[in-house]
N, C-alpha and C positions, 0 to 999 in steps of 0.2 A: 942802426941800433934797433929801430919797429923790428926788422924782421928775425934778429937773430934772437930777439926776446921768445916767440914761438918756438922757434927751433930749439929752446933751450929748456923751456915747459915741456917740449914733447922728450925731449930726452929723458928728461928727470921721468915722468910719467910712464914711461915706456922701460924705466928703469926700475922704478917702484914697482911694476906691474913684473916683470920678470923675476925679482927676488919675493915675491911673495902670489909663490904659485896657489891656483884653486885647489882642493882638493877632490878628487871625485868621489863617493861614499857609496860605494856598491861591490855585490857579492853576485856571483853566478853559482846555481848548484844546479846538479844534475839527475834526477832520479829517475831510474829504469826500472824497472821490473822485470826479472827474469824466472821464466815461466820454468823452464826445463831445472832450475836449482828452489824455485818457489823465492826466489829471493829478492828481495827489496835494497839497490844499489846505491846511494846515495857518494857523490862526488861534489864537493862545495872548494870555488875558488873564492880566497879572499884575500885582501891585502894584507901584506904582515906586517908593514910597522904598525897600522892600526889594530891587527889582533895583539900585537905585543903591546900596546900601550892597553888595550881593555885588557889583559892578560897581567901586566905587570911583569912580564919575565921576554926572557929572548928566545925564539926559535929556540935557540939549541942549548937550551939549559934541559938540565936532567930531567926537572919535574915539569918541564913545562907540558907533555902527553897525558898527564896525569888533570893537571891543572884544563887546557883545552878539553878534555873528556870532560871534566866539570862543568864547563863552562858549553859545551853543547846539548850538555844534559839539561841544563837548566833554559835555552834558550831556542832550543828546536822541538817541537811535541807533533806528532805525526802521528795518524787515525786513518785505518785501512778500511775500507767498507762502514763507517764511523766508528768503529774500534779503536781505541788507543793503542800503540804498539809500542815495545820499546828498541831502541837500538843500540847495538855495538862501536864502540869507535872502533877502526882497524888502523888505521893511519896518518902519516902526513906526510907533504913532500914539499921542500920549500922551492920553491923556483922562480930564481931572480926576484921581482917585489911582492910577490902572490906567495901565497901557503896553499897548498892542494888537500884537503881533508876529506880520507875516505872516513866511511861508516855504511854499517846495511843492517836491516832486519832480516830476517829470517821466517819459513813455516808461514809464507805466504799465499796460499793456496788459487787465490781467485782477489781479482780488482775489481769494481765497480767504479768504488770514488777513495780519491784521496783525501784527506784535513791536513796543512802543514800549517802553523803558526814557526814565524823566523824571525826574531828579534835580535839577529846575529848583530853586534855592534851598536846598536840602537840606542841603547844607555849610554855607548860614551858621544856618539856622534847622531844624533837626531835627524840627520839629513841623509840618512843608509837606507838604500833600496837594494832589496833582495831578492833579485830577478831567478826563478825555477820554473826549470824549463822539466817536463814527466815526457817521459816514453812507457806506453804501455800498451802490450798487445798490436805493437805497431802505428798506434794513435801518439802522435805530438802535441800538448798541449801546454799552454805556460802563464804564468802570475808572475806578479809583482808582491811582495808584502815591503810593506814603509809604516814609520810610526804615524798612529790612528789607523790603520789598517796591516796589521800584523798578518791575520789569520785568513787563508783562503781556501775555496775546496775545489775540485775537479772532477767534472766526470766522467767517464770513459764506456 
């Protein structure tokens, strides 16, 4: 009986632990710069049930492009040479549990430094780290922004 008592805690425990998975609360974006179109590329991967829970709507509701346009407009601000600039949504692409969101600036003429502030999901999930990784001029260089540290710059 001692020993099947253990084996019978680990079960349960190992059970408990299996239906209540961690979640992981991160985004990857991508921003290039491309010299020959002047234009500023921006690709962000993020998880979609959590953009659909900050969102309120599903992937593939009608106004959801509409709504996510909103919702990046309000939560991504991006400063060229410390200029503010604004950008375009162009797209999205859902794929398996990730949404793919393009967007680009434009009439980019020359880089120095970049300013991204990315509080992409931060309001509904406090523990979102928003790994952007820049290409620019051939230089790789990459931040993290997390809440208390939103905003970061780069130089090139």
């Amino acid at each position: 009986m001692k020993k099947i008592i253990p084996i019978i805690l680990s079960v349960v425990f190992l059970s408990f632990y299996a239906y209540n998975p961690n979640d992981f609360y991160t985004s990857i974006t991508r921003v290039e710069y491309v010299s020959s179109n002047k234009t500023l590329k921006i690709s962000s991967k993020v998880n979609s049930d959590h953009l659909e829970q900050v969102l309120g709507k599903k992937h593939s509701a009608g106004d959801f492009d509409a709504a996510l346009n909103r919702y990046l407009q309000s939560n991504v601000k991006i400063s060229i040479n410390d200029i503010p600039v604004n950008f375009t949504f162009s797209s999205k692409n859902p794929d398996g549990n990730v949404i793919w969101i393009y967007y680009e600036t434009s009439d980019v003429s020359s880089v120095s430094s970049i300013t991204v502030k990315n509080t992409l999901l931060m309001d509904k999930f406090p523990d979102q780290q928003n790994f952007i990784n820049f290409i620019v001029n051939g230089q790789k260089k990459s931040l993290v922004c997390k809440k208390g540290a939103e905003t970061g710059k780069i130089n090139f």
